[in-house]
KEKE-3310 file (N, C-alpha, C; in steps of 0.2 Angstrom, whole numbers, plus 5000, padded with zeros to 4 digits):
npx = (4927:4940:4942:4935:4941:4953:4949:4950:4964:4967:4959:4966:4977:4975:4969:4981:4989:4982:4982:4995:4998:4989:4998:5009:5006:5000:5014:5020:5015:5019:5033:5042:5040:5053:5063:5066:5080:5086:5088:5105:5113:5121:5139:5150:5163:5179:5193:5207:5222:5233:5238:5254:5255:5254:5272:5272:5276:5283:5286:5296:5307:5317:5321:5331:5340:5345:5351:5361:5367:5374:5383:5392:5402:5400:5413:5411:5400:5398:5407:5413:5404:5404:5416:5414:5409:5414:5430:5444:5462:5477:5492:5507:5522:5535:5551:5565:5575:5591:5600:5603:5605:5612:5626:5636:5648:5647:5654:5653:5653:5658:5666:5679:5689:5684:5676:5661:5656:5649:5640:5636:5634:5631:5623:5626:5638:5647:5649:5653:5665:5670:5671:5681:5691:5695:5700:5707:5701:5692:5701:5706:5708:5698:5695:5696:5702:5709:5709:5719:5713:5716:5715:5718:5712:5705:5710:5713:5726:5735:5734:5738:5741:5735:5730:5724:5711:5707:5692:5678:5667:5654:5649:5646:5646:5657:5667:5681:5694:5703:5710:5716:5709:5700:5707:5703:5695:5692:5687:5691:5681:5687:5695:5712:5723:5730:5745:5747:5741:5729:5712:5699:5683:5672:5670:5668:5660:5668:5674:5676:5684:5679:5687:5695:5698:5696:5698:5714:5714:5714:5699:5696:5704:5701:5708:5711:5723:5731:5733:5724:5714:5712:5711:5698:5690:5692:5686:5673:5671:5669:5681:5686:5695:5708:5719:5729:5730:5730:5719:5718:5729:5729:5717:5723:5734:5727:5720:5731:5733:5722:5716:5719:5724:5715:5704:5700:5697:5686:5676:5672:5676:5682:5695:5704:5715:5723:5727:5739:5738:5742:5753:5749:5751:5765:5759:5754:5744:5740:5730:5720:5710:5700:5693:5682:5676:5668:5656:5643:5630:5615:5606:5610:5614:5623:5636:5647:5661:5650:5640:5622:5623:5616:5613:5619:5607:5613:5623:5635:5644:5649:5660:5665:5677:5683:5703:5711:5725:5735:5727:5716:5702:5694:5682:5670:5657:5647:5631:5623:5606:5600:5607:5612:5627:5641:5653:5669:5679:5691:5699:5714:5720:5735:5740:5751:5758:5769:5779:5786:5793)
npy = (5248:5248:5251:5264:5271:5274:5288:5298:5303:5300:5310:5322:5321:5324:5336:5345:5343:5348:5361:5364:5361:5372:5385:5384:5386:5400:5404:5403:5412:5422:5422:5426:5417:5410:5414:5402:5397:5401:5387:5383:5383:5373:5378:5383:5379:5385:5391:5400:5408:5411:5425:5430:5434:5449:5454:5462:5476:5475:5462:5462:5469:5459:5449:5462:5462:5452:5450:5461:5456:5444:5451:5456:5445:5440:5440:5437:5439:5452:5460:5459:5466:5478:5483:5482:5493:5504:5516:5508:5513:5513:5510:5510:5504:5515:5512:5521:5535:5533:5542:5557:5569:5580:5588:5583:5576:5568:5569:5556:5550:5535:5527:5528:5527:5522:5531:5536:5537:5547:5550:5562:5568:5576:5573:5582:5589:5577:5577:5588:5589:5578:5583:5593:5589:5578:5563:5561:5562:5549:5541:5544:5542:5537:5545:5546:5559:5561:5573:5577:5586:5592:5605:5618:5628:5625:5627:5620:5618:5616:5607:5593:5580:5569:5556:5546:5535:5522:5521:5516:5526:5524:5518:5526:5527:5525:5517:5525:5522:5529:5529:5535:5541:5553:5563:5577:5578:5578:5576:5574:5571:5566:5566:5558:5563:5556:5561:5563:5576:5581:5583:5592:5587:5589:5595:5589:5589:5592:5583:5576:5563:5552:5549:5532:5530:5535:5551:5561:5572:5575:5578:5594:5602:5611:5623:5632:5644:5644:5656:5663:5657:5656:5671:5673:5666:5672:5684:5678:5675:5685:5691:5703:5714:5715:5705:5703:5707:5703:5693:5689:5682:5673:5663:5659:5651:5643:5637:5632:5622:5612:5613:5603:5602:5594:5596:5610:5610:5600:5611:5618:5629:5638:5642:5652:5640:5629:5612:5603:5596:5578:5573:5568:5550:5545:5537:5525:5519:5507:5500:5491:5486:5478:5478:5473:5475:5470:5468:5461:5452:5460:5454:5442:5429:5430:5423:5427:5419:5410:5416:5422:5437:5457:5464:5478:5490:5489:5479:5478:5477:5479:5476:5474:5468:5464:5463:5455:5447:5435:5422:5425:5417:5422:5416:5421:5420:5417:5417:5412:5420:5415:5405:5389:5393:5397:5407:5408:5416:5421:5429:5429:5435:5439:5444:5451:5458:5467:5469:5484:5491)
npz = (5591:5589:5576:5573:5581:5572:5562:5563:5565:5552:5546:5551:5545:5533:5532:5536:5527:5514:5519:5519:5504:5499:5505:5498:5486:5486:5489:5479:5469:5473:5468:5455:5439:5433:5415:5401:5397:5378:5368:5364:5349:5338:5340:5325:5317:5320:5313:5320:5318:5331:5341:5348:5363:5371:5379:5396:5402:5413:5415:5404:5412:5421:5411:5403:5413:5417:5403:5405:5413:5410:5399:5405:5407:5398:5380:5366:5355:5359:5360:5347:5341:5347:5343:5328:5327:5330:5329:5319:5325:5320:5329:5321:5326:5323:5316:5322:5314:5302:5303:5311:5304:5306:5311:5322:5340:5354:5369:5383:5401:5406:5416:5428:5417:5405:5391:5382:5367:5354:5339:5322:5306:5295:5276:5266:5271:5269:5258:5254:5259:5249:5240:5242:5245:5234:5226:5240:5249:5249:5251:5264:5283:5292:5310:5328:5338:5355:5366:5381:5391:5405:5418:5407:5396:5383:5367:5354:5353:5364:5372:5384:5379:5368:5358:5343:5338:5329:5320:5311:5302:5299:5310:5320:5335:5349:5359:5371:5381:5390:5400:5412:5428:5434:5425:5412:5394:5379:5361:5345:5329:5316:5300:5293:5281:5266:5265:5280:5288:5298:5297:5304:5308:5316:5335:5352:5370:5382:5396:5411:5420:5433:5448:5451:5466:5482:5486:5486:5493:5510:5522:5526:5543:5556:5568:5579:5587:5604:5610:5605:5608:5622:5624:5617:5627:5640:5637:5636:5650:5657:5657:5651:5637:5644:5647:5653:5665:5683:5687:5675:5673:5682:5674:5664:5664:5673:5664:5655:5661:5662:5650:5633:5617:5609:5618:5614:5600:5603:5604:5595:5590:5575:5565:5550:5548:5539:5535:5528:5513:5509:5498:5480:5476:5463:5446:5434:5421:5411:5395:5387:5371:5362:5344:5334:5317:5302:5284:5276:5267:5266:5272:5277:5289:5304:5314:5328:5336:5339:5343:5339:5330:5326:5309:5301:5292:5281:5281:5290:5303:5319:5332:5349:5361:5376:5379:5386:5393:5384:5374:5361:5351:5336:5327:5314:5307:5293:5284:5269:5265:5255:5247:5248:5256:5265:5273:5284:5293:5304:5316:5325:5341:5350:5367:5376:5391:5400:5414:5425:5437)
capx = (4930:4946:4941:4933:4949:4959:4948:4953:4970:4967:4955:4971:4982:4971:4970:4987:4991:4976:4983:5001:4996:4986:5002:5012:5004:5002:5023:5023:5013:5022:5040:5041:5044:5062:5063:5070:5087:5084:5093:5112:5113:5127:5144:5155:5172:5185:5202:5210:5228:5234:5243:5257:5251:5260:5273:5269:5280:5285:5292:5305:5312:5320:5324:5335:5344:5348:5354:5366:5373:5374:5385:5399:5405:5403:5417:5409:5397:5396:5414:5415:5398:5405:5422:5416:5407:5422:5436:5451:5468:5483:5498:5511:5530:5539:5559:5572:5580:5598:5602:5599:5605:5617:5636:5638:5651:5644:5657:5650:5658:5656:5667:5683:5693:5681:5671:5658:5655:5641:5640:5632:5635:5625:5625:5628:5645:5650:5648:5657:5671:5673:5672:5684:5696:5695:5700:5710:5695:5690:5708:5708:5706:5694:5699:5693:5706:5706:5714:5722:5712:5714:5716:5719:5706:5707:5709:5714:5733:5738:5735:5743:5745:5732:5729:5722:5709:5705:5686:5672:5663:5647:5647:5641:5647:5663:5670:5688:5698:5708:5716:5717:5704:5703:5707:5698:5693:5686:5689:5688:5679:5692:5700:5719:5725:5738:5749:5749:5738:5723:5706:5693:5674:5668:5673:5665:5661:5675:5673:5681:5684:5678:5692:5695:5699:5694:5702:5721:5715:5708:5693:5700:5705:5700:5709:5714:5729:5730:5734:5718:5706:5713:5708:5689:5688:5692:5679:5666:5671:5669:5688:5688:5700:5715:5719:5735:5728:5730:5714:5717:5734:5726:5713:5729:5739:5723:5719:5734:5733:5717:5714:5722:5722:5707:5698:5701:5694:5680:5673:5666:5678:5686:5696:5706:5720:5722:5730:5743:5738:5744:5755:5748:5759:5765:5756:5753:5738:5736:5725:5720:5703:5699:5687:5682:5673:5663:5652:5642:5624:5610:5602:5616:5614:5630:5639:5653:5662:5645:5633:5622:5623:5612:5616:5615:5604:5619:5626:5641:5644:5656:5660:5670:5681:5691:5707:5716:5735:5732:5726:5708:5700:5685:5678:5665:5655:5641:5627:5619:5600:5597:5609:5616:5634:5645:5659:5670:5685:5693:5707:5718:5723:5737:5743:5757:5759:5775:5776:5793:5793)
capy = (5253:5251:5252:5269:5276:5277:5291:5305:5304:5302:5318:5328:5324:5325:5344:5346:5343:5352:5367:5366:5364:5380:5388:5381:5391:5409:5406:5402:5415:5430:5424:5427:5414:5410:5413:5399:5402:5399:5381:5385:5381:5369:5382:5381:5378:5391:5388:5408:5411:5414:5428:5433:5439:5454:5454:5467:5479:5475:5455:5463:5471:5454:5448:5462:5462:5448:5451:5466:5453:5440:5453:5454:5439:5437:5444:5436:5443:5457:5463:5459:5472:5485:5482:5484:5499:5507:5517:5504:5517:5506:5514:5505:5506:5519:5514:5526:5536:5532:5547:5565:5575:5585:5588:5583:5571:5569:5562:5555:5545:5528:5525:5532:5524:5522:5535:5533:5545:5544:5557:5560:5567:5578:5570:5589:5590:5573:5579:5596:5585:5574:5588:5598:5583:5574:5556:5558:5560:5541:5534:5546:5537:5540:5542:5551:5562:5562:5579:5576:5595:5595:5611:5620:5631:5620:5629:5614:5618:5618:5601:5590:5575:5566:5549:5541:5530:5522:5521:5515:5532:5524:5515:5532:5527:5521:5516:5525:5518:5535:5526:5541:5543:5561:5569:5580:5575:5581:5572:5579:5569:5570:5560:5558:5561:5550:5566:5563:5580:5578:5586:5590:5589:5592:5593:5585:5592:5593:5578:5574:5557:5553:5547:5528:5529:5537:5557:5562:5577:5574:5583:5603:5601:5617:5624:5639:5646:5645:5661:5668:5654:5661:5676:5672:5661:5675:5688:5675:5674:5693:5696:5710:5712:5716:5697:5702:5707:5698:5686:5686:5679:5666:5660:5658:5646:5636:5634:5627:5614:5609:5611:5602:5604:5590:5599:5614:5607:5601:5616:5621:5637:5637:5651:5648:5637:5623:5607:5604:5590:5575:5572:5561:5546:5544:5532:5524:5511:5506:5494:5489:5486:5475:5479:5469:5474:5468:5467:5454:5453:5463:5447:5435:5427:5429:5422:5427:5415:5405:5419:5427:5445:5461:5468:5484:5487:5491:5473:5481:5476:5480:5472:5477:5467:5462:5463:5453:5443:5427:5421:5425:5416:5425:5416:5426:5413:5422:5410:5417:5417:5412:5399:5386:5395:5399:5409:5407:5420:5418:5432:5428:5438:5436:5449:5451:5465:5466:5479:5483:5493)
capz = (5595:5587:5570:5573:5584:5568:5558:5566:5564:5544:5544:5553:5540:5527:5533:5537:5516:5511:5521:5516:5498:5498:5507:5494:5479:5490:5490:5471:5467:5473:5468:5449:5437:5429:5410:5400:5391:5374:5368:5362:5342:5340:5334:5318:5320:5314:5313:5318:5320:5339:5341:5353:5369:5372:5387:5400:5402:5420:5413:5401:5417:5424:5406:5402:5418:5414:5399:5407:5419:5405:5394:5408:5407:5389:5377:5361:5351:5360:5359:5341:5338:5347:5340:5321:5326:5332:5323:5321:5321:5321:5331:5323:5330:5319:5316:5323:5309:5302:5304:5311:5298:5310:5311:5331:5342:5360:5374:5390:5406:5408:5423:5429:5413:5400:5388:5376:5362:5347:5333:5316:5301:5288:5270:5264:5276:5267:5249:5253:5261:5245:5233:5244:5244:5229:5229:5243:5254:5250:5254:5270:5288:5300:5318:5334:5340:5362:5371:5387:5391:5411:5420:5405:5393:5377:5360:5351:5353:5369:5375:5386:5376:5363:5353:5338:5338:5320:5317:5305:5302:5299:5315:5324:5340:5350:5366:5372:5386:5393:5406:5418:5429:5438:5420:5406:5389:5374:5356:5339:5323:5310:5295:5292:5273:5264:5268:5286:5289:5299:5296:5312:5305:5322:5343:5355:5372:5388:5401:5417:5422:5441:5453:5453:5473:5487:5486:5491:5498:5516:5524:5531:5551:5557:5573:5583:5591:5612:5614:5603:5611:5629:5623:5616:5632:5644:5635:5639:5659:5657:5662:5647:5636:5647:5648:5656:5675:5687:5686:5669:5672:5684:5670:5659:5670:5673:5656:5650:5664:5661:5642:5629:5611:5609:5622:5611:5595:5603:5609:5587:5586:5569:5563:5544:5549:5537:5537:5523:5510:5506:5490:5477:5472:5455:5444:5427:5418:5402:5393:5378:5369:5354:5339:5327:5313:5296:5280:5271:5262:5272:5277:5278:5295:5303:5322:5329:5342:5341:5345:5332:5329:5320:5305:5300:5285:5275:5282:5292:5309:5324:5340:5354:5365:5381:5378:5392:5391:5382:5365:5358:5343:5336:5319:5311:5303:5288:5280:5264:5265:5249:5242:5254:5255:5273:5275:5288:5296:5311:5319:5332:5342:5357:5370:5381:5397:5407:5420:5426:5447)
cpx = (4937:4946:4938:4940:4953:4958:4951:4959:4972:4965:4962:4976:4981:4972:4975:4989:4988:4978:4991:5003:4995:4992:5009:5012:5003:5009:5024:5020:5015:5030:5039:5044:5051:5060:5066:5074:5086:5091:5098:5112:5121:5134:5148:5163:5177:5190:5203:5216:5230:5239:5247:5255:5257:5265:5272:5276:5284:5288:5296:5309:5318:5322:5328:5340:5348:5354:5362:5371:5375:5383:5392:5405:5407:5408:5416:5408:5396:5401:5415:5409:5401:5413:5421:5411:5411:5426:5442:5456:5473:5489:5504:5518:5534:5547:5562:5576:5587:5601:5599:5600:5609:5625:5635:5642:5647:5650:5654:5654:5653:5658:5675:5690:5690:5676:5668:5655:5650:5641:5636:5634:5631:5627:5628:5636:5649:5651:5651:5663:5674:5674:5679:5692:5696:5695:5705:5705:5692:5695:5709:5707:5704:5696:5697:5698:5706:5713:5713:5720:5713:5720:5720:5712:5709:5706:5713:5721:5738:5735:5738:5746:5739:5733:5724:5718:5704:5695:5683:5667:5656:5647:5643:5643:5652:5663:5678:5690:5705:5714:5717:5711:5706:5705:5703:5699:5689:5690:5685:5686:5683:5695:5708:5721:5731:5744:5752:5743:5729:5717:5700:5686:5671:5671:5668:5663:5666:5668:5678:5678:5685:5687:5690:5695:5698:5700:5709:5721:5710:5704:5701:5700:5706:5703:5708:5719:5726:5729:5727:5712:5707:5709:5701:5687:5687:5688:5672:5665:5670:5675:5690:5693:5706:5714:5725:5734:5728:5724:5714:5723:5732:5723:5720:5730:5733:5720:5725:5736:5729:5715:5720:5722:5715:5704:5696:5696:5687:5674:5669:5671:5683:5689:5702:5713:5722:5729:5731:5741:5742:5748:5754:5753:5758:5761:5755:5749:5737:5733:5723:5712:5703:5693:5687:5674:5671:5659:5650:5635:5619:5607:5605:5613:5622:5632:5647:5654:5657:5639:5631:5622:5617:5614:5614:5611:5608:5625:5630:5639:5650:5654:5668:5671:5686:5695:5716:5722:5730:5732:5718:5707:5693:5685:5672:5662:5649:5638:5624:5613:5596:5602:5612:5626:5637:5650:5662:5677:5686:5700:5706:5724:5727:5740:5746:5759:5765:5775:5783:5791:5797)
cpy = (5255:5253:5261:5275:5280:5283:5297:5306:5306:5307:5323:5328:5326:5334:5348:5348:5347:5361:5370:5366:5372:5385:5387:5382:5398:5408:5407:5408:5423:5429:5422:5420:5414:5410:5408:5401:5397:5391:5384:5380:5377:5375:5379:5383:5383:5392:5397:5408:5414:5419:5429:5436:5443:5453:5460:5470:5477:5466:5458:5465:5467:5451:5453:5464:5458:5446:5454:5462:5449:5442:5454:5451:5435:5441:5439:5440:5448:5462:5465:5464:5477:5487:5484:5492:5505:5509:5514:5510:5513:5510:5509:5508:5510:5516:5521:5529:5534:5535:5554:5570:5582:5582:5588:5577:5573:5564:5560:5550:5540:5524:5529:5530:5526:5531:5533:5537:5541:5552:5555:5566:5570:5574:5578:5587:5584:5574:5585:5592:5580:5581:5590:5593:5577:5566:5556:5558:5552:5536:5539:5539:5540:5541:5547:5553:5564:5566:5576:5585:5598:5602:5616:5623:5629:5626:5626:5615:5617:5611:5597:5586:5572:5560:5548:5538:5530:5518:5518:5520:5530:5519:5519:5531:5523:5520:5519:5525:5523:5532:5531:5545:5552:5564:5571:5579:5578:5578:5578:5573:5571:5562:5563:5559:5556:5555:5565:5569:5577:5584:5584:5591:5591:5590:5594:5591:5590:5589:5579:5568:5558:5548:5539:5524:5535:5547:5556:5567:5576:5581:5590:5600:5608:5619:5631:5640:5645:5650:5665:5663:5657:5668:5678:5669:5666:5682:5686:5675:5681:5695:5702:5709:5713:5709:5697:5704:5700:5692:5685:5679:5671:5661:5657:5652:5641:5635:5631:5621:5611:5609:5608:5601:5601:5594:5606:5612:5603:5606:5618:5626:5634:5643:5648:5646:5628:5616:5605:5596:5586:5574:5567:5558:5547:5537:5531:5518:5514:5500:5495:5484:5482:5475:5476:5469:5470:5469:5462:5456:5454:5458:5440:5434:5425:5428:5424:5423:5409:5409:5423:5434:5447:5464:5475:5483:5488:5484:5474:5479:5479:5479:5476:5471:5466:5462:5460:5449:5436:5428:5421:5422:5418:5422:5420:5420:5418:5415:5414:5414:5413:5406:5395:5385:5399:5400:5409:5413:5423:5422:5429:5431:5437:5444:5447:5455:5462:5473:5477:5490:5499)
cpz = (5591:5580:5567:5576:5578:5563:5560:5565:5556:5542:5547:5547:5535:5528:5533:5529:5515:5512:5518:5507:5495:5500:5501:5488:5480:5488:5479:5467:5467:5469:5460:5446:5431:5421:5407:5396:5384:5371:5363:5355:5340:5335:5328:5322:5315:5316:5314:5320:5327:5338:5349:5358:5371:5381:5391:5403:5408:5417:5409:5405:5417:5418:5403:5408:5418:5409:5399:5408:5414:5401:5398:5407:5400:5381:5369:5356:5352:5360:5352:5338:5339:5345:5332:5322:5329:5328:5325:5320:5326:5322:5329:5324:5324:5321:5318:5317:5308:5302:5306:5307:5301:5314:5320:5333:5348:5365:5382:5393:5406:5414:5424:5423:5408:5398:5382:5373:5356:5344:5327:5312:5296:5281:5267:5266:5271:5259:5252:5254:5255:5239:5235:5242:5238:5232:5234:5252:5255:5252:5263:5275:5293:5306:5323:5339:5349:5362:5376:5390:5402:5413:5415:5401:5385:5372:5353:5348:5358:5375:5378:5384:5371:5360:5349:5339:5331:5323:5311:5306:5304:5305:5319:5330:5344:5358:5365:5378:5385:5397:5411:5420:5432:5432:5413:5399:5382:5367:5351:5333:5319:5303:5295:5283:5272:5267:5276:5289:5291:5299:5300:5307:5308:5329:5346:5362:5376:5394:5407:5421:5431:5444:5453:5462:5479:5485:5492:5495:5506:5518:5528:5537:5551:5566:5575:5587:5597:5612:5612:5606:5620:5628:5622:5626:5640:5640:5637:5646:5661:5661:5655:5644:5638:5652:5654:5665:5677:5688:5680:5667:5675:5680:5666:5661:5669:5668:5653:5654:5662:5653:5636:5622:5607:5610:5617:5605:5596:5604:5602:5586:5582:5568:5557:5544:5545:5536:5530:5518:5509:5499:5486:5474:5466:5453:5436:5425:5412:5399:5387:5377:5363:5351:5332:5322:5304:5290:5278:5270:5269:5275:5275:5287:5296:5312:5323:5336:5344:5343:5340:5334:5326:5317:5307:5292:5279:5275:5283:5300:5312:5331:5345:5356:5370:5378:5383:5391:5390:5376:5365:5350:5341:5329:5320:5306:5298:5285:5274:5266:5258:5244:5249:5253:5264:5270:5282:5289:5302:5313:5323:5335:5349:5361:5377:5385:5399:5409:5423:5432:5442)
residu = (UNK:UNK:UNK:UNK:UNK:UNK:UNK:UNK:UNK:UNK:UNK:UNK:UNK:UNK:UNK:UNK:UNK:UNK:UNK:UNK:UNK:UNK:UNK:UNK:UNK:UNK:UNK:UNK:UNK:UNK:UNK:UNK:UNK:UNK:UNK:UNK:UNK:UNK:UNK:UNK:UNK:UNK:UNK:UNK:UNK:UNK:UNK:UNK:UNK:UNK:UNK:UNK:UNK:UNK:UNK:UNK:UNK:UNK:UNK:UNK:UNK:UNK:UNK:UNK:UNK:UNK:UNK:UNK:UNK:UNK:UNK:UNK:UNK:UNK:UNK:UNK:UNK:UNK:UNK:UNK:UNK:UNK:UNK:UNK:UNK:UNK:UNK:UNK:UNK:UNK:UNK:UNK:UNK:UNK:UNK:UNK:UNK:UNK:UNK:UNK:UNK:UNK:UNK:UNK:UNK:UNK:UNK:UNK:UNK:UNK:UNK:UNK:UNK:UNK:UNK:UNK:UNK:UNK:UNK:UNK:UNK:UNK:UNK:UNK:UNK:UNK:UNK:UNK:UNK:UNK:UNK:UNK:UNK:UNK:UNK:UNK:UNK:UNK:UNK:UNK:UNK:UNK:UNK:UNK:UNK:UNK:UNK:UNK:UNK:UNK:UNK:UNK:UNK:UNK:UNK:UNK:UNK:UNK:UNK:UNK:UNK:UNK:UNK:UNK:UNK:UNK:UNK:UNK:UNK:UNK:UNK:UNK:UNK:UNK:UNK:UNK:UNK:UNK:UNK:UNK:UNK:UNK:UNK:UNK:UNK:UNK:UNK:UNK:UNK:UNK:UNK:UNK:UNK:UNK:UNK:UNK:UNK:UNK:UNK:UNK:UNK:UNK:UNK:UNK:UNK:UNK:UNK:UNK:UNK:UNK:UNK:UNK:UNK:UNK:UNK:UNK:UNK:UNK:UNK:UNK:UNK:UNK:UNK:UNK:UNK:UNK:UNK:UNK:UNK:UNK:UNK:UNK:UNK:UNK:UNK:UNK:UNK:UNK:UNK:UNK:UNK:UNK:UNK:UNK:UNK:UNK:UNK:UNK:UNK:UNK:UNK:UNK:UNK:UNK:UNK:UNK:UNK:UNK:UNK:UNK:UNK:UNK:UNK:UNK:UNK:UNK:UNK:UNK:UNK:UNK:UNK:UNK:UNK:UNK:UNK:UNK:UNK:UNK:UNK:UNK:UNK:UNK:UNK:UNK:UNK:UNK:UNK:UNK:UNK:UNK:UNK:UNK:UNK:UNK:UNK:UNK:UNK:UNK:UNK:UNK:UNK:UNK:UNK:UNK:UNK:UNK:UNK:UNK:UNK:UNK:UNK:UNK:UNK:UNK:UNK:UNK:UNK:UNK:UNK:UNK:UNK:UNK:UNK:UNK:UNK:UNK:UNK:UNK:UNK:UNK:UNK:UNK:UNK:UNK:UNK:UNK:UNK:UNK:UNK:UNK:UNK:UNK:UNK:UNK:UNK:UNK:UNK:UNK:UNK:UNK:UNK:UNK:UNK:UNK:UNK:UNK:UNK)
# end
């Protein structure tokens, strides 16, 4: 019994295979078969040159922005590019002429004492001047003639007083020490001959020195009589002009009790009543100025006192000086530039004031 039980079970599955076989070639049957890919031949090998993969227009963006910000901050090569592509035009400092080529003196204020004048010179004017004067044009002596011009109309005779001051033509420019503020000025360019006789080349213009001290004339003080401010003062109360009626006499009375000439003066009426000036005191100042000029080789190196100076380019120098009570020593020391040679010359000079009341 048990050896027959187990047939059954093998016929089922034997059936089972048999049926999923045959199911198993229906499927294969409709689904097409795969072609095979033909076998790959082994390649040859070939060396090619890589080329540059091009950037994309959108990467150059952030590399020259970079670049821009980059160019900011750098003053190298990028300065020096647009530097030689550039037109260089070189402004350089032009010298001041030595001259202007015209006959003029100019005087101007410098304080209620002093003036300072500056002038120039045709080369013409100076070749007319030597013909005209032979040699006694070269022994003349330069000098800047000051008129004392106040409250008068100068026509270079009628002066109040004048002085001499000796000059170096080619200095062009001077300081002079009037000594009297508050008065009018004007100086002439001129030389002196051997004769005595002096010769103007040119005048200057007309100055007036300001006041060292407050004015002797005080402000105007403007009043009005009583009897005509009575009068205005009773046209305003409407007593009319007949001041002399009886209410006008009362207004009277009680004004000159109660107003006083203050009171009057404050009220603003002016009318032309003026108050008699001051008289200026008498007075007198003088002072004294010291110049000391020079020559030596255009480019000598030269000190005076210890401090160096600048030539001119004709090697001519001039200084000015205080000139207070005491004793001055001024050496003038010169170095030549080209050999190891010093000169040395040393004024001294002393002054002395007395003032007598």
């Amino acid at each position: 019994m048990k050896k027959n039980a187990g047939k059954p079970k093998a016929k089922e599955s034997k059936a089972r295979e048999s049926r999923f076989s045959v199911l198993k070639k229906k499927l294969a049957a409709k689904i097409p078969a795969r072609k095979k890919a033909p076998a790959l031949k082994p390649a040859k090998k070939l060396f090619v040159k890589a080329k540059k993969a091009a950037v994309p227009a959108q990467a150059e963006i952030p590399i020259q922005e970079m670049k821009v910000e980059e160019s900011k901050f750098y003053t190298g090569a990028v300065a020096a590019k647009a530097y030689q592509k550039s037109t260089v035009v070189e402004l350089g400092m032009r010298e001041l002429p030595a001259r202007y080529e015209d006959d003029v003196v100019v005087l101007q204020v410098r304080d209620p004492w002093w003036a300072h004048t500056y002038w120039d010179l045709r080369s013409e004017t100076i070749s007319r001047l030597r013909n005209e004067y032979s040699t006694d044009f070269d022994r003349a002596r330069w000098v800047l003639r000051s008129y004392d011009v106040s409250f008068v109309n100068f026509d270079g005779t009628n002066a109040h007083r004048f002085f001499d001051t000796g000059i170096d033509v080619d200095a062009r420019n001077w300081y002079l020490n009037f000594g009297s503020p508050g008065t009018t000025w004007c100086v002439d360019l001129g030389f002196i001959l051997t004769d005595g006789r002096f010769i103007t080349v040119v005048r200057s213009n007309v100055i007036s020195l300001p006041l060292d001290a407050p004015s002797w004339i005080t402000d105007e003080e403007w009043m009005i009589p009583d009897d005509e401010f009575r009068r205005l003062y009773g046209l305003s109360v409407g007593l009319g002009p007949n001041v002399s009626s009886p209410v006008g006499k009362l207004w009277q009375e009680r004004l000159k009790k109660d107003v006083s000439s203050r009171g009057l003066a404050s009220m603003g009426v002016s009318s032309p009543v003026r108050k008699p000036a001051e008289k200026r005191p008498f007075w007198l100042v003088v002072d004294a100025e010291l110049i000391v000029y020079g020559a030596t080789e255009p480019d000598a190196s030269v000190t005076v006192q210890g401090r160096p100076i600048k030539l001119r380019k004709d090697g001519t120098f001039t200084l000015r000086f205080a000139l207070p009570d005491g004793r001055q020593d001024i050496p003038v020391v010169a170095k030549s530039a080209h050999i190891d040679e010093t000169r040395t010359i040393t004024p001294i000079v002393t002054r002395k004031t007395t003032r007598n009341p």
